[in-house]
N, C-alpha and C positions, 0 to 999 in steps of 0.2 A: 504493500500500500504506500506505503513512504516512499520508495523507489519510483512508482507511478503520480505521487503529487508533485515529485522533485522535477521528472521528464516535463509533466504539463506547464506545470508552472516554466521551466524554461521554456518550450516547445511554443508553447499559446503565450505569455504575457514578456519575456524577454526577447525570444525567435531569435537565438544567437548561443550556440555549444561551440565550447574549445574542446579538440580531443587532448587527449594527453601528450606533453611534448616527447621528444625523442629520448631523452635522456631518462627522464621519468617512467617513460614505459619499460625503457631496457631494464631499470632498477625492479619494476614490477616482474617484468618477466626471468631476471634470474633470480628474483626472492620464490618464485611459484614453481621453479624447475629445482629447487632445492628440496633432495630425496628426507632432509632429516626432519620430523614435525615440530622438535622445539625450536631447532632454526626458524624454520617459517612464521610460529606464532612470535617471535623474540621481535622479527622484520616486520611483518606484517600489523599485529595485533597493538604489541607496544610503544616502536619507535614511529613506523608512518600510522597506526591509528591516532597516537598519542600526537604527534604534530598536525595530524586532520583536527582533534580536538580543540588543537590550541588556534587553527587558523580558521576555524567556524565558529570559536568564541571571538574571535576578532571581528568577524564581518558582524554576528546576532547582535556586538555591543553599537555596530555604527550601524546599523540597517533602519531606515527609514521608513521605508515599506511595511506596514503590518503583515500582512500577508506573506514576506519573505521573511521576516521576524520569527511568524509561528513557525512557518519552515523550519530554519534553524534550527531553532527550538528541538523540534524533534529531530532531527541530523545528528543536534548536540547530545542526546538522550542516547540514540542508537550507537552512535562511535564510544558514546562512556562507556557504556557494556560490552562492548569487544574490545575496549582496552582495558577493563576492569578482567574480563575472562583472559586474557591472555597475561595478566601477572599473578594474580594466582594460580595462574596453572603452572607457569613456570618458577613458585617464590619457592615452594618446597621439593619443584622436583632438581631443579638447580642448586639447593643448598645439601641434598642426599645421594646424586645422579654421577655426580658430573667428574671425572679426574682433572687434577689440574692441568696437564694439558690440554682438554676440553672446553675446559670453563678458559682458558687465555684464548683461546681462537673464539670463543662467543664472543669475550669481551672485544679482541677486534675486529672481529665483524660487527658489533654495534655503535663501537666509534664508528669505521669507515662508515657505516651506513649516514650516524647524526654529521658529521663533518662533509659528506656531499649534499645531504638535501640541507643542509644549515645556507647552503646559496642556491638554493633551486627555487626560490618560492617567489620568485619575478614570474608575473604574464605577459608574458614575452609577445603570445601568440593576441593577445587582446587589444596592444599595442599597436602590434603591425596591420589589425585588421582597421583601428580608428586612425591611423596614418602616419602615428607618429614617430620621434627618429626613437629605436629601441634605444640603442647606445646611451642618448641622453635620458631614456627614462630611467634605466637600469644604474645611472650613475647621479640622475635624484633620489630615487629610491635607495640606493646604496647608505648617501649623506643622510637620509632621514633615518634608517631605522639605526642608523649607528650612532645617534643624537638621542632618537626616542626610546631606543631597544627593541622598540613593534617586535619585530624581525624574529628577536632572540626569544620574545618571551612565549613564541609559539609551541620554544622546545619545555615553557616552564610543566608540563606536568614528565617528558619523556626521563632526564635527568635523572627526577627522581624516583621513578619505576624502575630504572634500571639500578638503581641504589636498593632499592626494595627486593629486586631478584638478584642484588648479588654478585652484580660483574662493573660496579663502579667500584677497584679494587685500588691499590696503593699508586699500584701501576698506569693507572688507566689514569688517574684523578688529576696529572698534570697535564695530560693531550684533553681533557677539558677545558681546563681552565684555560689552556689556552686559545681555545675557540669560545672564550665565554658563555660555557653552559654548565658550567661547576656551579653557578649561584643558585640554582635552581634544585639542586642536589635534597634540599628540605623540605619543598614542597609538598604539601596535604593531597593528600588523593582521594577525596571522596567518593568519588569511584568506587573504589575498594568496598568502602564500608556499606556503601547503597546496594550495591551487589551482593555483599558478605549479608545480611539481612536478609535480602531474598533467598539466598538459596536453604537459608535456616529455616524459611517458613516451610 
């Protein structure tokens, strides 16, 4: 249902889809050809559901429109609970599962993952379609969100899910900081606990 009021609503009242850019799909498509299932939900579930989370609480807070507001709304509902299942599932089986050579290749697999999409979240493709020069947008947008944070604080819930399952490790803690997502690292997950509730009923 949510899937068909999202199409309509773009379909009938915007009349204008981006597909997904080249880089972005490649990343989808070797997250889904990877044979291991906690790989998949580590990529999947946590890192890019959790930065869906954080960049459709960005639009629901500036959104004008009511009707793309309620949207949201529920977009934001739906991705809580796939990022909320995908760390619980991995919080205990990665703290009993995993050898340490295991667990150091999750860990950098989900840096590399947060450190390429940390510059991917420019619409490149939206740009080019309303005329304007990318270059210069992509090098406004750059000056703002490194002024505002916007940018960064999409990864504010990813950080610290991955701190929550266990591979934000001693190691790991300074190739954050140094792409600035170590702040994030304390961040509350309600998620968790909205989810932890339901599955008790």
């Amino acid at each position: 249902m949510l899937k068909f009021l999202r199409n309509h609503y773009l379909n009938e009242k915007v009349e204008k889809t981006y597909e997904l850019s080249d880089t972005t799909r490649g990343i989808f498509e070797a997250v889904l050809s990877e044979s291991r299932w906690d790989i998949k939900y580590l990529c999947l579930q946590v890192i890019l559901e959790g930065l869906a989370m954080g960049l459709f609480t960005r639009m629901y807070q500036s959104a004008i429109d009511p009707l793309l507001k309620d949207l949201l709304h529920f977009v934001r509902q739906d991705e809580a609970r796939h990022f909320a299942f995908g760390v619980l599932s991995l919080r205990d089986y990665y703290a009993t599962e995993l050898t340490e050579a295991e667990r150091r290749e999750r860990e950098d697999v989900a840096y590399e993952l947060c450190a390429t999409m940390r510059g991917r979240t420019y619409p490149k493709e939206a740009w080019e379609a309303m005329g304007l020069p990318v270059d210069g947008c992509r090098r406004a947008m750059a000056e703002a969100a490194r002024r505002s944070q916007l940018q960064l604080s999409s990864f504010n819930r990813v950080t610290s899910a991955l701190k929550t399952i266990g591979l934000l490790s001693d190691r790991m803690r300074p190739h954050y900081a140094d792409i600035s997502l170590l702040k994030y690292e304390n961040e509350e997950l309600e998620e968790l606990r909205t989810v932890g509730e339901v599955a008790a009923v």
